[in-house]
N, C-alpha and C positions, 0 to 999 in steps of 0.2 A: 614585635613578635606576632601581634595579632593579624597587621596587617600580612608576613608571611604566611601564617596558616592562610588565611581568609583566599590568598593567591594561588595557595597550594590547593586548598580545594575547588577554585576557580578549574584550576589545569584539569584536574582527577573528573571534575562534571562534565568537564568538554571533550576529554579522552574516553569518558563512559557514555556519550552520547552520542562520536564517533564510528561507536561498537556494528550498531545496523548496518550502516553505510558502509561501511570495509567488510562487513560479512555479506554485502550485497553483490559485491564484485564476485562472490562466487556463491551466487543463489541457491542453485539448483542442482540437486544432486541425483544424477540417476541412481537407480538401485534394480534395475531390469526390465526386460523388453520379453515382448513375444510375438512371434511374429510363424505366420499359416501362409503355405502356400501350396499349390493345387498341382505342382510338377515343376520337370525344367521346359528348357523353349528355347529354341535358336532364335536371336536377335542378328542382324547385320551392323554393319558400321553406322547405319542412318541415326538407329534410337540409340545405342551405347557408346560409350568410346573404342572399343574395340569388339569384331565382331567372336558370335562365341555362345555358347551356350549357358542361359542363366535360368537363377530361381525366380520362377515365376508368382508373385508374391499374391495373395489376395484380403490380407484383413494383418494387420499388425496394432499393438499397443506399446507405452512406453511407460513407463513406473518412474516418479519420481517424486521429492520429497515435499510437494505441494499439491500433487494431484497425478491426472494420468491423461498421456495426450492419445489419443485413438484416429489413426487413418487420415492425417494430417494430408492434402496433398500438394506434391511438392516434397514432402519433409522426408521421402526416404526414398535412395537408390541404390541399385544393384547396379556389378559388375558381371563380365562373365566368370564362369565358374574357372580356379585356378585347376591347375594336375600336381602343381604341388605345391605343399606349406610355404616354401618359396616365393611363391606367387610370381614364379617366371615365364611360366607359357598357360594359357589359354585352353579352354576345354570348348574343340570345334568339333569335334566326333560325338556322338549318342555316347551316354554314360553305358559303361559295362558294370553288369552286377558282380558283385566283390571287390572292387576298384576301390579305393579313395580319391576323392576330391576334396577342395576347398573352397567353397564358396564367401566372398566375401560384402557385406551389408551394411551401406553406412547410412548414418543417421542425419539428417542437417536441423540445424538450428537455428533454421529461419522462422521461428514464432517465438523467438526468444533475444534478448540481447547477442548479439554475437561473441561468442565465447566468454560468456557470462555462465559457466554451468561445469559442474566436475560429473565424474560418475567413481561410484563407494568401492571400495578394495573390495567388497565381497559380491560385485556386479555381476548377474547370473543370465544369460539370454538363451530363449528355446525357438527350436526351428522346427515344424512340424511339416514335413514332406513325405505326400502319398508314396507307398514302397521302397521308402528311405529310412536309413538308420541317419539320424545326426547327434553329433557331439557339439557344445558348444569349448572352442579353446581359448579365446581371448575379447580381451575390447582395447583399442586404442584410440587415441585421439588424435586428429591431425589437425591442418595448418587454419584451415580456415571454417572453423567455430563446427567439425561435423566428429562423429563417436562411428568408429571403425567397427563392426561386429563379425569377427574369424570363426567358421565353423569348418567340421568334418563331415562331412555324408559320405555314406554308401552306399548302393542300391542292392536292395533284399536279392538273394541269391538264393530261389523257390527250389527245394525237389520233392513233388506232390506224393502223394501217397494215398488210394483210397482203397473203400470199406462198400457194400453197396449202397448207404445211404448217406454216407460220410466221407468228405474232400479234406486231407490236411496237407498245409504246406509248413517244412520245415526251413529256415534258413539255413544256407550252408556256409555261412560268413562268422568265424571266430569272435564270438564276444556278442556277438548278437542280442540284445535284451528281448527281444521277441520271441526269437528261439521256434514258435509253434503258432500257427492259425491255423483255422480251421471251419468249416460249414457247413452242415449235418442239414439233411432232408427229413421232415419229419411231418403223418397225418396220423389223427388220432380214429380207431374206430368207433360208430355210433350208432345210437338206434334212431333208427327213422320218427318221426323227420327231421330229427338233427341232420343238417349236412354233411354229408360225404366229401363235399368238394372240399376239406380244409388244408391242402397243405401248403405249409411254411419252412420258409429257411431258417435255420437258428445260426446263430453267429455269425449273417451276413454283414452285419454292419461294417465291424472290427476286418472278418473278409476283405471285405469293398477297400477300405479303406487302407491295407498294408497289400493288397493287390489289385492298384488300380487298373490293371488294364484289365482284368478278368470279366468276361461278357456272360451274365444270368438271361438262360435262356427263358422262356414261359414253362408250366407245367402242362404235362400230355396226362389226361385222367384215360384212365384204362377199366373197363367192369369186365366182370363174367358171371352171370346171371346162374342161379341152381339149373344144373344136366348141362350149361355147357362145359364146351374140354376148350377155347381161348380166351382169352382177352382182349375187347376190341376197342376202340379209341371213341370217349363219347365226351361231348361238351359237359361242361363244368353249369348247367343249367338245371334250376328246380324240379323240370319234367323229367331230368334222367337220372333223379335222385330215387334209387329202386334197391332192395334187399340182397347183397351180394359180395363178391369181393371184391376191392380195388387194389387195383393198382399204379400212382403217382411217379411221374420221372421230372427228369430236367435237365438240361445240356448245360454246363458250365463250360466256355472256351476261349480263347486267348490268354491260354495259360502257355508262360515261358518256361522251356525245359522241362517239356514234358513229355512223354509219348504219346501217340493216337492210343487210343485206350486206356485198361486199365490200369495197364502194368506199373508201378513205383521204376522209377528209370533210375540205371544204375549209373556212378560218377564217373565210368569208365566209358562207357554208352556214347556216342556221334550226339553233340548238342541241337536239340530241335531248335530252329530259329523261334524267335519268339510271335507267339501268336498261334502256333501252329498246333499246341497243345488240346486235349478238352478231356472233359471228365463226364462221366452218364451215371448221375444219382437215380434211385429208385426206390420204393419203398410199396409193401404188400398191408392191407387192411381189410378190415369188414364192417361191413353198415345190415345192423338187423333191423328185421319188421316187427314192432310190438305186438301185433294182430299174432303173428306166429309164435314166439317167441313164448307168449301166453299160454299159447295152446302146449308146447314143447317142453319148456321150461324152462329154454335158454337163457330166459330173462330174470337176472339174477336176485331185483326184486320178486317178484312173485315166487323164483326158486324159495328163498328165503320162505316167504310167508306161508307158503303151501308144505316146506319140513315142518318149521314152530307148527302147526294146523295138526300135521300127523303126531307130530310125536306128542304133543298136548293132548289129543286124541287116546293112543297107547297109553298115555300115562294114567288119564281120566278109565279108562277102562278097568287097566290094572291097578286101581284103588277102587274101583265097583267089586271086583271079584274078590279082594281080599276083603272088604270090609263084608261081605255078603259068606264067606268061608269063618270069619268072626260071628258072626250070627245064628250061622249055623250051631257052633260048638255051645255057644249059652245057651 
């Protein structure tokens, strides 16, 4: 009897030491990817296997349950972009805005055992493309050791709208999470010698980046000195920093679907090709002289200090003559 137990625990130590080794055959478990890229890009038959237009990738990661692999190279390739979830014809024409596509991204695992690795039922992958909406819809595995990654894109469908210092672009694509961007021209007025020259774009960033093709032009500074009647165009220089009004512009252009000017174009409207677009921000200020301003009052410290001056004044006075109107009477 002892000698079977003694056997039976024999077996049970060698089945539980087993354990590593069979969970080794499948290591590696992905859990998500992400992966940036900077547009599409027609390819020919030379670099893909079929020629066609694809996601042009520049920085990817990959998550898995031992660490993270980053920008492997070699370790990931693209196709060209499908036209449909089918993935039966090929995207050789420039993407249109509101279309879908499907791009497909696979992964290889040549820094790994081959086909030594799963990926987790709740495998989540993001694709970050300038003026592109994307979904992510699947992941598969194929034949030889690579992880298939199926997304949706579409390309942002702009129709601009502005304000005089204010450019917004709305998508006109159903379901959009974007829904609104936008990039406001803004300088603050000051008193000399604060700079005049300060203006910036607010929400260029997020801009830039949900519409890449859009071209920021420089800023044109504009003054008109006291007694004149224009505004004439002067360098963003320390010498021409002088007491008076400004006024700041800027040409935003290779905006798609948009009209020359300023007008919000209507969905009914002949589509401008793209590029043909542009927008003219502007924006009015003033830069004071302390020297004057002293003298004037316009300078809201010394405003300040010279009311508190009077009316402590007033007040001081009218407790002289009451208390002097008391003295009287005893």
């Amino acid at each position: 009897m002892k000698k079977r137990l003694l056997a039976l625990a024999l077996c049970l130590e060698m089945a539980v030491s087993l354990l590593p080794i069979t969970a080794a055959a499948v290591d590696y478990h992905f859990n998500s990817a992400s992966i940036v890229a900077d547009g599409v890009e027609y390819r020919d038959a030379s670099s893909t296997t079929n020629a066609g237009y694809c996601v042009n990738i520049t920085g990817w990661t990959l998550e898995h349950n031992t660490g993270t692999i980053v920008n492997t190279d070699g370790f990931i390739t693209v196709s060209p972009i499908c036209c449909s979830a089918e993935a039966t014809d090929y995207l050789t024409d420039p993407p249109v805005a509101g279309v879908e596509y499907f791009p497909n991204i696979s992964i290889l695992n040549n820094s790994l055992l081959l086909n030594n690795f799963e990926y987790d039922d709740d495998f989540f992958a993001n694709l970050v493309i300038p003026g592109y909406e994307t979904n992510f819809r699947e992941c598969g595995r194929g034949n030889s050791g690579t992880i298939t990654l199926r997304f949706r894109m579409v390309k942002h469908s702009w129709q601009f709208s502005q304000t005089d210092s204010t450019l917004t672009a709305k998508c006109r694509n159903s379901g959009c999470p974007i829904q609104t961007v936008g990039v406001t021209l803004a300088a603050d007025s000051v008193t000399l010698p604060e700079s005049p020259f300060n203006a910036r774009l607010e929400g260029l960033k997020q801009f830039q980046q949900e519409v890449p093709d859009a071209v920021i032009g420089e800023f044109v500074y504009k003054y008109k000195g006291p007694g004149d009647t224009e505004y004439r165009v002067v360098q963003p220089t320390a010498a021409n920093a002088k007491a008076g009004e400004y006024q700041v512009g800027v040409r935003i252009s290779g905006l798609p679907n948009k009209e020359y000017g300023p007008v919000e174009m209507s969905l009914d409207d002949e589509v401008i090709p793209d590029g043909a677009g542009y927008a003219d921000l502007y924006v009015q200020y003033t830069a004071a002289d302390p020297k004057v301003t002293a003298q004037t009052g316009d300078n809201r410290p010394i405003e300040l200090m010279m009311a508190g001056i009077l009316v402590f004044s007033a007040l001081a006075a009218a407790a002289f003559v009451l208390d002097g109107k008391r003295k009287y009477r005893q």
